[in-house]
C-alpha positions as CSV (number, residue, x, y, z in Angstrom):
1,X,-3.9,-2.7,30.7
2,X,-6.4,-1.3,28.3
3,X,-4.9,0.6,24.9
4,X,-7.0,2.9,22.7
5,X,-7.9,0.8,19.7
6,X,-9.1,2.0,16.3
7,X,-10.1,0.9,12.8
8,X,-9.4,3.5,10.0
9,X,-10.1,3.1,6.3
10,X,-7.4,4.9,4.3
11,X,-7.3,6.2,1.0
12,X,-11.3,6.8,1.0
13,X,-13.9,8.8,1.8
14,X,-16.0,5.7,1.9
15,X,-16.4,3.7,5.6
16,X,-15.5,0.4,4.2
17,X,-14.1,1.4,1.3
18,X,-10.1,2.3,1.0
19,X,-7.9,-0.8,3.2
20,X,-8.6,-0.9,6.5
21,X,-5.7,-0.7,9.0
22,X,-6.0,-0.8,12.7
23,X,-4.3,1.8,15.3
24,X,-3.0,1.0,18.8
25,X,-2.2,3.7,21.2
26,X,0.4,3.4,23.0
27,X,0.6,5.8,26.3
28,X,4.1,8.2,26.6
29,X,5.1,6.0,29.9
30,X,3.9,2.2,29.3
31,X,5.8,-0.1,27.2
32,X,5.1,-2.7,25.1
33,X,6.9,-5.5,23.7
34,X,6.9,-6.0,20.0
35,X,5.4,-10.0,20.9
36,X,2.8,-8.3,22.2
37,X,2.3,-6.0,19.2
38,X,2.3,-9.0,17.3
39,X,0.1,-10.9,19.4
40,X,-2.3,-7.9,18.9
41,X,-2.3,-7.7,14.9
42,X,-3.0,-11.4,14.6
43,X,-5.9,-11.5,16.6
44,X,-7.2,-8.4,15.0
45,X,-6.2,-9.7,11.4
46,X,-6.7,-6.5,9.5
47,X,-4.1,-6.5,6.6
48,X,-1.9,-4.3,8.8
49,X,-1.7,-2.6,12.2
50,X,0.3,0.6,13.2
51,X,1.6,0.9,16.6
52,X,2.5,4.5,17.7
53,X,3.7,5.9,20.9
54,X,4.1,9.6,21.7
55,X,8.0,10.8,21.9
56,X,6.8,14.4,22.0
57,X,4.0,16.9,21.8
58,X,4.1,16.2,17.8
59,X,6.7,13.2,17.2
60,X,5.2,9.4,17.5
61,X,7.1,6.2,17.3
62,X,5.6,3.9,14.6
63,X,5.7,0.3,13.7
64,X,3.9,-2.3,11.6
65,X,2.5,-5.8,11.8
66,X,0.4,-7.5,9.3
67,X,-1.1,-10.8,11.1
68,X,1.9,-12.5,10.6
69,X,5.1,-10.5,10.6
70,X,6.7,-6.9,11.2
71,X,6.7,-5.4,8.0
72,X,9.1,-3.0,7.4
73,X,6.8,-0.2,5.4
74,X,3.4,0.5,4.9
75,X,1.3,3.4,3.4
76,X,-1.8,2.7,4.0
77,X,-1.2,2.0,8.0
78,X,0.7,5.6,8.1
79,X,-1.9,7.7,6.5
80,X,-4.4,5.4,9.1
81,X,-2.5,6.3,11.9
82,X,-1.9,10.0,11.5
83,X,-5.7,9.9,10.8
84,X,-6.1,9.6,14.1
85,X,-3.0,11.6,15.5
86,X,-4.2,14.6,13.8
87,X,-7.1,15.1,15.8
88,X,-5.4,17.6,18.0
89,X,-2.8,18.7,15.6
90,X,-2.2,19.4,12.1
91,X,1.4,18.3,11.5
92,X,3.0,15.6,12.8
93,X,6.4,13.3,12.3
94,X,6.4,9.7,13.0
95,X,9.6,7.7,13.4
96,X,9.2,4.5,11.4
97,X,11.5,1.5,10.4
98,X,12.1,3.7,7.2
99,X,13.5,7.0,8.9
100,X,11.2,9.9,9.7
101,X,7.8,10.6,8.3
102,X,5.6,14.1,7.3
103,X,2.3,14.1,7.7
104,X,-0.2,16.9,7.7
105,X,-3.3,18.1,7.5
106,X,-4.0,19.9,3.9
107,X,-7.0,20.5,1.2
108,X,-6.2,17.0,0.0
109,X,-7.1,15.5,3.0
110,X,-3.2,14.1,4.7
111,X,-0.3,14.7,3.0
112,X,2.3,12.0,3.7
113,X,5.9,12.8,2.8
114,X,8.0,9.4,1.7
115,X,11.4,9.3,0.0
116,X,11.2,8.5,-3.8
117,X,11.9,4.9,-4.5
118,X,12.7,5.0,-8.6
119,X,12.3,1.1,-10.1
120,X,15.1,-1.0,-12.3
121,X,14.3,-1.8,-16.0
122,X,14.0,-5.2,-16.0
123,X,14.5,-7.7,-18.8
124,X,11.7,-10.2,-17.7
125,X,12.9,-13.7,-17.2
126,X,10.7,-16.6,-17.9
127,X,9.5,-16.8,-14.5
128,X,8.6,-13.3,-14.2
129,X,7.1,-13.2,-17.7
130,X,5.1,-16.4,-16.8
131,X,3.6,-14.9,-13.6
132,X,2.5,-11.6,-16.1
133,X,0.8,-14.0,-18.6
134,X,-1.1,-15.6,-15.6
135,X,-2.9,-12.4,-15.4
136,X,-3.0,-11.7,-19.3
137,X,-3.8,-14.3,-21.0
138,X,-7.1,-15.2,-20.2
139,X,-7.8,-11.7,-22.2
140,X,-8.5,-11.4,-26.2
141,X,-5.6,-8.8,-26.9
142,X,-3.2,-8.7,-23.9
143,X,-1.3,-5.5,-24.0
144,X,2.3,-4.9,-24.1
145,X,3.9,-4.7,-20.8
146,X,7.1,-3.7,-19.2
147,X,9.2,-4.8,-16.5
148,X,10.3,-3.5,-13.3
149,X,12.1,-4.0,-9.8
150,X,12.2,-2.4,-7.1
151,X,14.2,-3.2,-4.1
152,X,12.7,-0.8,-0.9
153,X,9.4,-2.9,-1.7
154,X,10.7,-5.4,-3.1
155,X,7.3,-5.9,-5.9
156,X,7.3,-6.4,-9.2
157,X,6.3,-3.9,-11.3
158,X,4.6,-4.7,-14.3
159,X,3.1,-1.5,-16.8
160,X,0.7,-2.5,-19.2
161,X,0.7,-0.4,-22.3
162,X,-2.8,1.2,-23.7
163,X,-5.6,-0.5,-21.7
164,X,-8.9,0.9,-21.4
165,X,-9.8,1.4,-17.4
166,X,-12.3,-1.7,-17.7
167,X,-10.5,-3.6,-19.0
168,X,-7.9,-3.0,-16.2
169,X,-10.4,-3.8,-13.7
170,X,-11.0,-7.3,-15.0
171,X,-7.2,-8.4,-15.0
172,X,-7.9,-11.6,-13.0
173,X,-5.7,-15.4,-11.5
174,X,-6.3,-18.4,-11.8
175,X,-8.7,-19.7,-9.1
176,X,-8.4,-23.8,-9.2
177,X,-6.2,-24.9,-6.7
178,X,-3.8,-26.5,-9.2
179,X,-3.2,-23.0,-11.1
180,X,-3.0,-21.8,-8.0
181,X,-0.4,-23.3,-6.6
182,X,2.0,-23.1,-9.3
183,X,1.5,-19.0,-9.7
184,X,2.3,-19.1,-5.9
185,X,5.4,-21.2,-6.3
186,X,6.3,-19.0,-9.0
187,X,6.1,-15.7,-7.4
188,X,7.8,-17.2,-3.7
189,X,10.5,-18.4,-6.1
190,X,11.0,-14.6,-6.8
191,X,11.3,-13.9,-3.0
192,X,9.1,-10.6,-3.9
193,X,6.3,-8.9,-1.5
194,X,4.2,-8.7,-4.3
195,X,3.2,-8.0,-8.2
196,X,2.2,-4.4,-9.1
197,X,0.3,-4.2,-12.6
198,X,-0.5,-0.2,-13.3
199,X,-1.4,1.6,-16.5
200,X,-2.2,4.9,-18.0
201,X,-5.6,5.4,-17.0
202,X,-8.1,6.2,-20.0
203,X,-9.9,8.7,-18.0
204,X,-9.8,12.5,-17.9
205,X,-10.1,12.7,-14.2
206,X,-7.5,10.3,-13.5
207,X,-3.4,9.3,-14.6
208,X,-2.4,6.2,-13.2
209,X,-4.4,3.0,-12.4
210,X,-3.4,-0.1,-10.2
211,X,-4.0,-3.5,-9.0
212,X,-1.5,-5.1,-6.7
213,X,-1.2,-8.6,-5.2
214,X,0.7,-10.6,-3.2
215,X,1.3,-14.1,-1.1
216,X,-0.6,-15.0,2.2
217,X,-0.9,-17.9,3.5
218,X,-0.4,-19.9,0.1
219,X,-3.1,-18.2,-1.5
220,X,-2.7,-15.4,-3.7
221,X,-5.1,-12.3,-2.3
222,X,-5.2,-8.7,-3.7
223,X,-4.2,-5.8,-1.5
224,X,-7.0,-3.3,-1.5
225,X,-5.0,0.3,-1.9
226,X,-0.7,0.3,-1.2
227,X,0.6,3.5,-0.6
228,X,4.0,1.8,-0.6
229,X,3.7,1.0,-4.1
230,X,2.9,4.7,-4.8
231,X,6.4,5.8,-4.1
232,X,7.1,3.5,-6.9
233,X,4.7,4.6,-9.5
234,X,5.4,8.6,-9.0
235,X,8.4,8.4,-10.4
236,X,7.8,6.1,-13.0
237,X,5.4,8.0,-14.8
238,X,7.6,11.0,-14.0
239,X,10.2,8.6,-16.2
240,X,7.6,7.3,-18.7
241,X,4.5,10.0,-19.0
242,X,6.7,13.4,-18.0
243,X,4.0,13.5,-15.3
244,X,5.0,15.0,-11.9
245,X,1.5,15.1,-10.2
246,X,-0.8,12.4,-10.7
247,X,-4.2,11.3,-9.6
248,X,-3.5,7.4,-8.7
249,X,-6.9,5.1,-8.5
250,X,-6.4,1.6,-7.6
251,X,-9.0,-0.7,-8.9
252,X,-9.6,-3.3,-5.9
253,X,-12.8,-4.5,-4.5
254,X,-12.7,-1.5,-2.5
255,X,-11.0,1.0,-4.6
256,X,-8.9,4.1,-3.4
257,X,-7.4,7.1,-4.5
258,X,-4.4,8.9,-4.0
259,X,-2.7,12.1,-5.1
260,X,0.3,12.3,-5.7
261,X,3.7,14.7,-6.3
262,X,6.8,13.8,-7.4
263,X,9.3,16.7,-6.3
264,X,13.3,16.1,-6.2
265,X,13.7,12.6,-4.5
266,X,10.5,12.8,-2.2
267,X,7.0,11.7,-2.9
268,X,4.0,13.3,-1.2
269,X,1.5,10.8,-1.1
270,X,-2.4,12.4,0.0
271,X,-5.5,11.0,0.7
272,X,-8.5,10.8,2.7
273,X,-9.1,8.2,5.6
274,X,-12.8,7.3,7.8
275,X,-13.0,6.0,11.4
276,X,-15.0,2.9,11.2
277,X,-13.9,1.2,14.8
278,X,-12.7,2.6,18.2
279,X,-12.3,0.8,21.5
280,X,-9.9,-1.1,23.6
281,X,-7.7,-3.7,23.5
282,X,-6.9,-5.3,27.1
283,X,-3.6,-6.7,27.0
């Protein structure tokens, strides 16, 4: 059987820009069994694939698989998918692992309604200050930085105080395979997804700045823009800066922006997304 198969860069108006995420169709009356979605993401190897399924005229069914695993949320996937599941329509809810989700169509491009996911204050311990100064210390004045946890992501957030935006952008890890190893040991010891550095951002046109990273396949890689993360850093400049709506670049290869609004206990997370693939899969 043949599926509709697409590749959508999210959070950019630039094909090849944003993170990539690919999109199976499912039809209304076929089924297919989550072995097979994951059969599916790991030969496509994209850092994540949505599979959605029509429930009704505007509600889809939607889950993710990175290469590897299920994963239980994903931003960047969800704004990939409605993407495309806004062509005939300009709201939509998808029922995901993490209850139902928004999306529409609005002047910021699709508007993605999460619940708010507020971090923990964290005294750092030594493994989690050692991980920061992995990062750090190869610069001449590390800034100050603060510590926190949060469980629905399970990353570790780490905001660095008073850092120009270039600066930012250079925050770097060790490459040789002994330094390596031991920053990956350290962070699997953590059992976390990933590390999340953000700062104030220096720039007029811009609040927060991000780089995030995580684990795979014993290397340390970078995650080019994580709308998950997002739901986490709205309300911790709303805690920290007083800010409510915030313009959110993340500084990856790629790069990506999103806009964001903190209001009550829900985050609305927009951005823009390209189609750079379509096809089939035969399954």
């Amino acid at each position: 059987m043949k599926y509709e198969f697409y590749v959508v860069d999210a959070f950019t108006t630039n094909r090849f820009g944003g993170n990539p995420a690919g999109v199976v169709i499912i039809p209304h009356d076929a089924t297919m069994s989550e072995a097979t979605m994951q059969s599916i993401a790991n030969e496509v190897n994209l850092p994540m694939t949505s599979f959605v399924q029509a429930a009704d005229s505007n509600t889809f069914t939607l889950l993710w698989f990175n290469p590897t695993a299920k994963a239980t949320f994903c931003g960047h996937a969800t704004l990939a998918a409605a993407h495309i599941l806004l062509t005939n329509s300009t709201e939509i809810t998808l029922l995901s692992p993490i209850g139902e989700l928004e999306a529409k169509r609005t002047s910021k491009g699709i508007t993605l309604k999460f619940a708010s996911n507020p971090p923990h204050r964290l005294e750092p311990s030594a493994q989690q200050q050692s991980i920061a100064n992995e990062f750090l210390g190869q610069m001449p004045n590390p800034p100050s930085t603060q510590f926190f946890y949060e469980p629905t992501t399970n990353d570790l957030f780490i905001l660095l105080d008073s850092i120009d935006d270039s600066e930012f952008a250079r925050l770097s890890f060790p490459s040789a395979p002994e330094n390596m190893a031991g920053l990956v040991g350290r962070m699997e010891s953590l059992g976390i997804r990933g590390v999340v550095f953000v700062a104030q951002s220096q720039q007029a046109n811009r609040d927060s700045i991000s780089r995030v990273f995580n684990v795979r396949d014993k290397l340390v890689v970078e995650d080019q823009v994580t709308g998950s993360a997002h739901t986490v850093i709205a309300p911790l400049f709303y805690e920290i800066f007083g800010k409510s709506a915030i313009h959110a670049h993340q500084c990856s290869q790629r790069q990506g922006q999103l806009y964001l609004e903190l209001v009550g206990d829900q985050v609305y997370i927009s951005g823009n997304a390209v189609l750079a693939i379509q096809g089939n899969i035969s399954v």
